[in-house]
N, C-alpha and C positions, 0 to 999 in steps of 0.2 A: 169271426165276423162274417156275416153276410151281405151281398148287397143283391139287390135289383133292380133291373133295366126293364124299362116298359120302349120296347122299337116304334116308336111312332110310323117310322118309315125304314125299311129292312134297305139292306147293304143287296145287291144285285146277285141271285144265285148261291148266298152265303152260305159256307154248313158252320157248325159249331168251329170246326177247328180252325176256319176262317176266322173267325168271328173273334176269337181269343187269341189268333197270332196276330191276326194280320191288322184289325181295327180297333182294338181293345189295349195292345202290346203288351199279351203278359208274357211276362218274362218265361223260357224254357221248363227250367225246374219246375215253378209254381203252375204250369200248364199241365205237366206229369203226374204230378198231386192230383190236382182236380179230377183227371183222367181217370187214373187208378182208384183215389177214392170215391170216386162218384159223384161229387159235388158241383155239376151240373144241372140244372134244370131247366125243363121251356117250359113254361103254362103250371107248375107243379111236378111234372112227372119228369123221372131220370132220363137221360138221354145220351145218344152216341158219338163220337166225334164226327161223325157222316151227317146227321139230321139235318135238315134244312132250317133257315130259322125264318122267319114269315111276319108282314105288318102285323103289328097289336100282340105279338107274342112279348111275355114277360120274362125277360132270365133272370136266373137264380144263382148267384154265385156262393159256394161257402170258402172262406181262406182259414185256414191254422192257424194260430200264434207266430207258427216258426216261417209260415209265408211273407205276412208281414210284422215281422215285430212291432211291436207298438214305440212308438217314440214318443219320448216327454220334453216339453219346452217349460219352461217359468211361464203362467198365465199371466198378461197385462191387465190393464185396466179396460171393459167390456166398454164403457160409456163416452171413450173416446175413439168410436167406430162410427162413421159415419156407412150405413151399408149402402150401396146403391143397388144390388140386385145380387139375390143368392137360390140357390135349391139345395138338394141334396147333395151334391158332386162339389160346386163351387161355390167360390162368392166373392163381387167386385166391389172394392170399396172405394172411399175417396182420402187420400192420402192428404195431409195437411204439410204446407211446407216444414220445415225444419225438423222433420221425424224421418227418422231410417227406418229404411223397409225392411230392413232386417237387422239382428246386431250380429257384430264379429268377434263377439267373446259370447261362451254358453249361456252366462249368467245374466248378457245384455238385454235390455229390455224395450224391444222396435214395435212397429206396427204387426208383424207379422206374432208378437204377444199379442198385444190386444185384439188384435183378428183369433187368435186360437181362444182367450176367453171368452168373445164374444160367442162362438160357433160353441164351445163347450169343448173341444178337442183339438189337438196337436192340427195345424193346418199347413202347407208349402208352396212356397212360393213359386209363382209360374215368372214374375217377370217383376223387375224393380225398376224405382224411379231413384234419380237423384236425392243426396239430403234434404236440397235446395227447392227443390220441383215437387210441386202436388199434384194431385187428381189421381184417374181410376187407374186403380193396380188390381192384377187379379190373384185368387191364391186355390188352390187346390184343397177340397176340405178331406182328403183320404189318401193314402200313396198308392192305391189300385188308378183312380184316375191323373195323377199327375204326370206319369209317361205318354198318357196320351194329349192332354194340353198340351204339355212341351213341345210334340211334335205339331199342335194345330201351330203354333206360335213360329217352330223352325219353316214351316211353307206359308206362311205368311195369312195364313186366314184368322189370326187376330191382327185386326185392324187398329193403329194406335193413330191417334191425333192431337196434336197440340197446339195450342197457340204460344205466342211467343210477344214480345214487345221489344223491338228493334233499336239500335242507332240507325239515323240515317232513311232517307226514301227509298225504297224497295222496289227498286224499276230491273228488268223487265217486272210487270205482277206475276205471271209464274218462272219460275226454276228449280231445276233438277240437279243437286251437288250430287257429284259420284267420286271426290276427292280422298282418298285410302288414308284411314285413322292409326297411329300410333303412338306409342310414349312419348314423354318429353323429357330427354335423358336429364335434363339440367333441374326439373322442378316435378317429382315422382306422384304431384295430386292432377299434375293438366297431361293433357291431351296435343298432338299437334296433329298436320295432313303430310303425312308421310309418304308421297308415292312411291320410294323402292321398298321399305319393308312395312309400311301399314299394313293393315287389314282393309278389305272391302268396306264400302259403306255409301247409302245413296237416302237422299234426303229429298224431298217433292216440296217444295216451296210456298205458298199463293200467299199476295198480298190481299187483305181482306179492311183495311183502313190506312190511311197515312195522317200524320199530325206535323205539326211544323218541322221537328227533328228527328220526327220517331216512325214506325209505321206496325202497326199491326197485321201479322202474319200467321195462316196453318201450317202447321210441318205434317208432312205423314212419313214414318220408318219403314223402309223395305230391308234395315239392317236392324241391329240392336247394340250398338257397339258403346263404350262407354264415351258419356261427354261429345255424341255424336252431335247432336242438330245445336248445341254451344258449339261446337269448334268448328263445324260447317258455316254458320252465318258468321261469325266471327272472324273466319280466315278469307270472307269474301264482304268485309268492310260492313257487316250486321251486328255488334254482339248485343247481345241480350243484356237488356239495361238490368243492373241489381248485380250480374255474371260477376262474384266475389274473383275469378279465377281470370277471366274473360272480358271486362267489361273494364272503362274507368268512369261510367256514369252510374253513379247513385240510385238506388232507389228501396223502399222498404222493402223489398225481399226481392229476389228474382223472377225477374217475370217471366216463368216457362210455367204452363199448366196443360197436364194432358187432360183436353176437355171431353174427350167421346174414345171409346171402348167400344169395337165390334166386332161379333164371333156368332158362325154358326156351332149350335150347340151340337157335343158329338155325337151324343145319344137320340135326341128327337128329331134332330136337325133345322129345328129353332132357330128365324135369327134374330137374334139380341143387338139391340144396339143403346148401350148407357151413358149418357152423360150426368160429368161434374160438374157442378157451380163452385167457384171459390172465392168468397165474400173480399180475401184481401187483395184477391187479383181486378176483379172486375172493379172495386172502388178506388183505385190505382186510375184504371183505363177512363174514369168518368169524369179524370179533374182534368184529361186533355183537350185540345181540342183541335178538331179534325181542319185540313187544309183544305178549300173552297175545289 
């Protein structure tokens, strides 16, 4: 298979072997292939580990079979994709509550099916949402680019936000949870705030509405931990009304929706910033009514 990269805007003094270790992250071995057989190119013509690579030049990558195997999933159903924005490399789409982003058995069939039959081939996941929780998930449409997402995602330059529907008024309006997430030995589906052996985990707050008992909130992730921004306002007297796990106030689904997705792209360095609408969240928020 082959791909190629059009550099909109070049990496600072890069040479090829930069380029392929360092911002690209291909793996050693499949860096030694390319090398030796030659399957480099800028502009068309062969080139050296040394060559510089320059704005508006085109690279040419060719991979083997045996570089990347090809991987096969069960294709989903294409017409329950909502796309919100894709190219060659990726594509974000809008997750619907009660669908997994992926399944735990081979033969399971998640969003990340119906994303591969939409795209036409095997796709991977850069990040997931709860069962419970919709909006934008992104997914890697090839496994040359998927190391390098992962890594936009590990330094935090995919930007997630959600909004959330509270118990309770949400005074200070902003706050910053850094309370350390881990199991709950008693019930193996939740989450608690574990300060000796949690994990890190820090949640950015803002209240953006309040209603008689409730208040409407953005969460932003500088973590990714599971059941994080649930066990964060929950353990500080917020859960998220619907919270089957979290919550004891009712409501038709849970109201966590990750509404906006933003990333510079790592190729052109593009920034993208996409938002979800979600029909059952917002007609939820419209039968409250806001405190004077």
């Amino acid at each position: 298979m082959t791909f190629r990269i059009n550099l909109n805007n070049p990496y600072d003094t890069a040479t090829v072997k930069m380029l392929l270790e360092e911002h690209f992250l291909i793996p050693r071995k499949i860096r030694h292939f390319l090398r030796t057989k030659k399957h480099v190119f800028i502009n068309g013509q062969n080139v050296n580990w040394q060559t510089l690579v320059h704005k508006g030049d085109c690279i040419e990558l060719i991979f083997d079979e045996e570089d990347y195997p090809e991987k096969s999933i069960p294709f989903g159903n294409a017409t329950l994709v909502d796309c919100l924005y894709q190219d060659e490399h990726l594509i974000v789409v809008n997750k619907p509550e009660g669908m997994k982003t992926h399944g735990n058995e081979p033969n399971e069939i998640a969003l990340l099916n119906h994303v591969s039959a939409f795209v036409g081939q095997t796709c991977y996941v850069i990040h997931r949402l709860d069962l419970e929780t919709s909006g934008a998930v992104m997914f890697a449409k090839n496994p040359f680019v998927l190391p390098i997402l992962n890594r936009l995602l590990e330094r935090k330059d995919i930007t997630r936000q959600y909004w959330a529907l509270t118990e309770g008024i949400f005074t200070p309006k902003h706050q910053v949870f850094r309370d350390k997430i881990g199991r709950d030995r008693h019930d193996r589906r939740k989450r608690i705030v574990d300060q000796k052996n949690g994990q890190t985990a820090l949640t950015a707050v803002d209240c953006l509405k309040t209603f008689s008992k409730t208040s409407l909130v953005n969460c932003q992730l500088a973590t990714g931990r599971t059941h994080q921004i649930r066990v964060h306002l929950s353990h500080h007297g917020f859960a998220i009304i619907g919270d089957p796990l979290y919550s004891q106030v009712k409501a038709p689904r849970l109201m966590l929706h990750a509404h906006t997705l933003s990333f510079t792209h790592p190729f052109t360095l593009e920034k993208v910033m996409v938002t979800a609408p979600s029909q059952t969240f917002e007609s939820h928020l419209k039968k409250m009514k806001t405190t004077p």
